[in-house]
C-alpha positions as CSV (number, residue, x, y, z in Angstrom):
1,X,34.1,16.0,-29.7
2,X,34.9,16.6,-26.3
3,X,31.4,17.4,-24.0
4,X,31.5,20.3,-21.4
5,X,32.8,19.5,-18.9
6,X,35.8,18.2,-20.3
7,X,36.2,21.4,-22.4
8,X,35.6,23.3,-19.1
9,X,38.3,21.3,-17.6
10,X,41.0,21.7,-20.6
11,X,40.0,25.5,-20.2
12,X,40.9,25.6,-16.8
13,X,44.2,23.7,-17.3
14,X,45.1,26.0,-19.9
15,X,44.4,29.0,-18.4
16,X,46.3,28.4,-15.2
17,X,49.2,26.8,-16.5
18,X,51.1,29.8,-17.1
19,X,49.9,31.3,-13.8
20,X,51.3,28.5,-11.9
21,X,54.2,28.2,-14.0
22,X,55.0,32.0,-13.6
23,X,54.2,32.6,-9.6
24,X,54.8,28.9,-7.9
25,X,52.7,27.1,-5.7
26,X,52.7,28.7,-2.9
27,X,52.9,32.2,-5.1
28,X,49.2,31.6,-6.8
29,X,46.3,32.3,-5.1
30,X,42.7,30.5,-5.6
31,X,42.0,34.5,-6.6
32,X,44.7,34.8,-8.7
33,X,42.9,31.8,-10.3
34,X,39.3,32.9,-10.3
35,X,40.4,36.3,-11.9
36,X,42.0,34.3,-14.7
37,X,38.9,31.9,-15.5
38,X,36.2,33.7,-14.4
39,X,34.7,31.0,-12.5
40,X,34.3,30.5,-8.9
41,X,36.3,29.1,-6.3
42,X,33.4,26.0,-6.4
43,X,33.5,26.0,-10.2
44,X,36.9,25.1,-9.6
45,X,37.2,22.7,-7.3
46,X,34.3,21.1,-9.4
47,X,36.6,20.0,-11.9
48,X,39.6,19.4,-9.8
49,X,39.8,18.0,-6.2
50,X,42.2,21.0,-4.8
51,X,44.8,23.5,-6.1
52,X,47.5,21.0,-5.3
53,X,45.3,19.0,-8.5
54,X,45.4,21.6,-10.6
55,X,48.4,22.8,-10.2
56,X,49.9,19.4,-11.4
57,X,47.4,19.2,-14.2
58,X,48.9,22.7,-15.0
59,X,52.6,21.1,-14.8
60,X,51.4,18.3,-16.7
61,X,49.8,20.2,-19.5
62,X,53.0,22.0,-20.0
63,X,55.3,18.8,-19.8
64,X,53.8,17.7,-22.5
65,X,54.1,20.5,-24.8
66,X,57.4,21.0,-24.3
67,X,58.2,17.2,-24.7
68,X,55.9,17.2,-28.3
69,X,57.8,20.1,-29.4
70,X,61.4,18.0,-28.1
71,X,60.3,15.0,-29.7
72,X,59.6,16.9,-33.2
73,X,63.5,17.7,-33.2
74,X,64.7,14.2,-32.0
75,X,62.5,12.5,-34.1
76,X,62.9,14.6,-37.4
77,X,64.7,13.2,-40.8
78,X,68.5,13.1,-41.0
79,X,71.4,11.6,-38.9
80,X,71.4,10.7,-35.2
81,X,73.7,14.5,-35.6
82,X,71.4,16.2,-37.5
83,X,68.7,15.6,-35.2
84,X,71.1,16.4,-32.1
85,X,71.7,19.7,-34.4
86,X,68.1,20.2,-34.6
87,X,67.4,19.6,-30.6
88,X,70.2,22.6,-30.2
89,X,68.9,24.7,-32.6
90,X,65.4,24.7,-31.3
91,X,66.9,25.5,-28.0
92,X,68.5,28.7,-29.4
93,X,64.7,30.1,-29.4
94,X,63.5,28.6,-26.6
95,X,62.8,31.9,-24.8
96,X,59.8,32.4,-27.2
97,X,59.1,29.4,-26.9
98,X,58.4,29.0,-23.5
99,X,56.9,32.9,-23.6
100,X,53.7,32.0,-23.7
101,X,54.0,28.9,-20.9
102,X,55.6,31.6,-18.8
103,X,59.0,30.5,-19.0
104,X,60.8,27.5,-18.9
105,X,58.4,24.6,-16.8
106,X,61.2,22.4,-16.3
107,X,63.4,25.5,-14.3
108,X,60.4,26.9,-13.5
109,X,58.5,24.4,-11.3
110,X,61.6,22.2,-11.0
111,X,63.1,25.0,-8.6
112,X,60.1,26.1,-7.0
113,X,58.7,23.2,-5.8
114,X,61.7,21.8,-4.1
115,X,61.1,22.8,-0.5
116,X,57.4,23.7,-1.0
117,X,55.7,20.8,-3.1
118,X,57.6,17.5,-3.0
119,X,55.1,15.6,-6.1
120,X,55.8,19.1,-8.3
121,X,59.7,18.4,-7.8
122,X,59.3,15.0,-9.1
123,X,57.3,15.6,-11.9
124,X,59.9,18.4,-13.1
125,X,62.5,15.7,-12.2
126,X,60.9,13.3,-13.9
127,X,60.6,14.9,-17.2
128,X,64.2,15.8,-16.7
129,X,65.2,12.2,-16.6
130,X,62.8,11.6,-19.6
131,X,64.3,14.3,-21.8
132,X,67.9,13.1,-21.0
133,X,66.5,9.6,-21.8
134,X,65.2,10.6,-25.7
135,X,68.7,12.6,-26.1
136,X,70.7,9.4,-25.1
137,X,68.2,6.9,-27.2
138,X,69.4,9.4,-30.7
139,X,72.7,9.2,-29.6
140,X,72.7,5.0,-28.9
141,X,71.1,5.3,-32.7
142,X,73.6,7.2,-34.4
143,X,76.4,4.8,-32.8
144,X,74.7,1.8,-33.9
145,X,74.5,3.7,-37.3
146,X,77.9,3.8,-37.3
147,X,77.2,7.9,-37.4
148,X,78.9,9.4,-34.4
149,X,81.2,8.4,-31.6
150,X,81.0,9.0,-28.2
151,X,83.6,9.2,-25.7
152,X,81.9,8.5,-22.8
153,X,78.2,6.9,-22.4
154,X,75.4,7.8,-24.4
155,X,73.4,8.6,-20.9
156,X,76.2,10.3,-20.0
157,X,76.5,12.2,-22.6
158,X,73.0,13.5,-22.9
159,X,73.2,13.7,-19.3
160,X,76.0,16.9,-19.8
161,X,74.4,18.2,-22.4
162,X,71.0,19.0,-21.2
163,X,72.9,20.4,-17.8
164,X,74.6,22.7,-20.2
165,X,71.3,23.6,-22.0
166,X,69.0,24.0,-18.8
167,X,72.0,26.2,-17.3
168,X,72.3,28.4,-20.2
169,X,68.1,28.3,-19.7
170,X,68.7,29.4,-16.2
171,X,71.1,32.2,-16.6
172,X,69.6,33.4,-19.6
173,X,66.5,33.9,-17.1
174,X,68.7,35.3,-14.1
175,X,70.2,37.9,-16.2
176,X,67.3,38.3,-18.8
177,X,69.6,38.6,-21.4
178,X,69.3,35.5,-24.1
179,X,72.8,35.8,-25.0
180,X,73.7,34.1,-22.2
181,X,71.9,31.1,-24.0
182,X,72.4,31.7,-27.7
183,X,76.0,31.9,-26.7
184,X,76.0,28.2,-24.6
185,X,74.4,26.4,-27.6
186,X,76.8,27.5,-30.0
187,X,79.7,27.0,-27.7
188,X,77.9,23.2,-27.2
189,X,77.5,22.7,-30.6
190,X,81.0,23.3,-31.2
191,X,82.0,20.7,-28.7
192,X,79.3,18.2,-30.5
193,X,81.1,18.6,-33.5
194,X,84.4,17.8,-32.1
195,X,83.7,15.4,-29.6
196,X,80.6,13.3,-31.2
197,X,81.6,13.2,-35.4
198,X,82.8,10.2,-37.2
C-alpha cells in the first residue's frame, strides 16, 4: 500500500492533469492549482520541484491512460483487422473518453506546448510516434499472418491513419460537433476494408 506521501503525490497528479490538460502551460496558474487541491503553494512544490514538474507528471499521467486504454484495443482477441477494427471503434467515442482528461492530451498538449514548453511538445510527440509504432507492429502481425495486405509500409500506413484519426480529433474539437469524427472513422474504416483485406 502506497504511504502518504506517495498518495499525496498521485492526488496531486490526478487532480491537475485535467487542469493542465484543459488551460496549457502558460494558461494554469499555481492558484488555479491550489484551488483544485486545497494545498498550498509549499505543499506543492513539496512534492514536485516546480510547475514545469508537475505539469509533465500531469502529461505523463494522462499518456498513459490513454496508451492502456489503446493497448486494450490493439492487443484484444481476433485478427491483426479485427484489432485495427477495434482501435477505430474505440476512437468513435473518444470524446467521452477523453471527457474526463479534458479532452484529447495528445492535441491538447501536443499544440500548446509547441512555442511555449519545448519538453511538453516532445513528450506529446513522443507518444505520437509510440501510438503509430503499436498500430504498425498489428499491422506487420497481420501480414506475417498472412491476414491483410498492405500497399505501402506498415509505418506508413499507421502513420496515415492516426493523421486521419487525430484530425478528425481536432476538428471534432474546433467545431464541437463529434460528427466531424464519427463521420472520419467510418469513412477510414471503409478505406481499411478496401485497401488492407486479403
Amino acid at each position: 500500500m502506497p504511504n502518504k506521501a506517495a498518495r499525496t503525490t498521485a492526488y496531486i497528479i490526478e487532480t491537475v492533469a485535467p487542469i493542465f490538460n484543459k488551460h496549457g502551460y502558460i494558461g494554469t496558474s499555481m492558484s488555479d492549482l491550489t484551488s483544485a487541491t486545497g494545498l498550498t503553494k509549499g505543499a506543492l512544490y513539496g512534492n514536485f520541484e516546480n510547475k514545469e514538474a508537475l505539469a509533465l507528471a500531469a502529461f505523463d499521467y494522462h499518456k498513459n491512460i490513454l496508451l492502456t486504454a489503446i493497448r486494450e484495443q490493439l492487443h484484444s482477441e481476433g485478427s491483426a483487422l479485427d484489432r485495427i477494427f477495434a482501435l477505430t471503434n474505440f476512437y468513435r467515442k473518444y470524446d467521452e473518453f477523453t471527457m474526463k482528461l479534458g479532452g484529447c492530451p495528445v492535441l491538447n498538449v501536443g499544440t500548446d506546448a509547441q512555442f511555449n514548453h519545448s519538453k511538453l511538445a516532445e513528450a506529446a510527440k513522443g507518444t505520437v510516434k509510440t501510438i503509430i509504432a503499436e498500430i504498425a507492429a498489428v499491422l506487420e502481425d497481420g501480414i506475417t499472418k498472412k491476414e491483410i495486405h498492405l500497399p505501402v509500409a506498415s509505418s506508413q500506413f499507421a502513420k496515415q491513419m492516426y493523421t486521419m484519426i487525430q484530425g478528425a480529433v481536432g476538428m471534432a474539437t474546433i467545431m464541437q460537433d463529434r460528427k466531424y469524427l464519427l463521420n472520419t472513422i467510418a469513412y477510414l474504416e471503409q478505406l481499411i476494408k478496401k485497401e488492407i483485406k486479403k
